[in-house]
Phi, psi and omega in degrees: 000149213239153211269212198255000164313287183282005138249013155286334168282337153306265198322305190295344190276285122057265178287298191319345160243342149325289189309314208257357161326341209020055170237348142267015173258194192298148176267168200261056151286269177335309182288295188321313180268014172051055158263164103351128171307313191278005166249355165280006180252354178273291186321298199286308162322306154321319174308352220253304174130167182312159176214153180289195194255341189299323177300302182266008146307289198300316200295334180223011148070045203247099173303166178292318183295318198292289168314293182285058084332306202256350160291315188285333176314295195310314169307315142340270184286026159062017190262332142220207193219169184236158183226147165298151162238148213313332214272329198225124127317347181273343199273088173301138179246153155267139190230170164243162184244166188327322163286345173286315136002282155251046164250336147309320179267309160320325198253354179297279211299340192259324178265010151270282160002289150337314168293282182338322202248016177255302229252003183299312220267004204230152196275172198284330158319294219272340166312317133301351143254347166293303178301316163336302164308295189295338181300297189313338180236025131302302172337292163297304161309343170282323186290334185289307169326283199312299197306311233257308157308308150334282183318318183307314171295311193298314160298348198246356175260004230357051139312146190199104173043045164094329188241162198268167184261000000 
């Protein structure tokens, strides 16, 4: 059995040819608008509903200037927009517009097609176990998320596992 060094190095070897197989790739939607994986990920974050820019910094491990930056960019190309917030007026929030709306529904719609013609060749067993798989490593990412919220509530509390510093 093989130990958990070498298979996290299987899995990462794993997706990195999954990703590069060009059975994923962006639909041209996505290409006609020049975005960035990391500004389709902003995008899908705001589908969410608004955020502060403080938010989608943290949220993708991002200094703050470097996000509004990559917001007005989004802003710029009309997918999105910045607004007050209702709660704080000094506080801008980002949102998306309709049209980033369907630049979310484009990149959705091309990577489900994608999922479809990978899942064309494989039986529903094994079709129930890649989901079975993919839960299980949501899963790890929500737990990676939380601990990661955590550390964060700790610096700003400067607390560090209950007791301050």
């Amino acid at each position: 059995m093989a130990g958990r060094k070498e298979l996290v190095a299987r899995i990462a070897e794993l997706s990195e040819s999954i990703a590069t197989t060009g059975r994923m790739e962006p639909n041209a939607f996505v290409m006609e608008s020049d975005l960035t994986l990391p500004q389709i990920r902003v995008l899908h974050m705001l589908n969410s509903g608004p955020a502060r820019i403080s938010e989608v910094a943290r949220a993708h491990g991002m200094a703050r200037p470097n996000a509004s930056t990559m917001v007005e960019r989004l802003v710029r190309k009309g997918l999105a927009e910045r607004v007050s917030d209702p709660n704080d007026r000094r506080v801008a929030l980002a949102c998306l517009t309709e049209k980033g709306r369907e630049a979310i529904g484009a990149v959705s719609h091309s990577n489900y097609e994608a999922m479809e013609a990978i899942a064309s060749v494989l039986s529903t067993d094994e079709l129930e176990l890649v989901a079975d798989a993919l839960e299980i490593l949501e899963r790890g990412v929500r737990r990676l998320e939380a601990a990661s919220e955590d550390e964060i509530a700790d610096e700003g509390t400067g607390s560090r596992g209950g007791t301050r510093v």
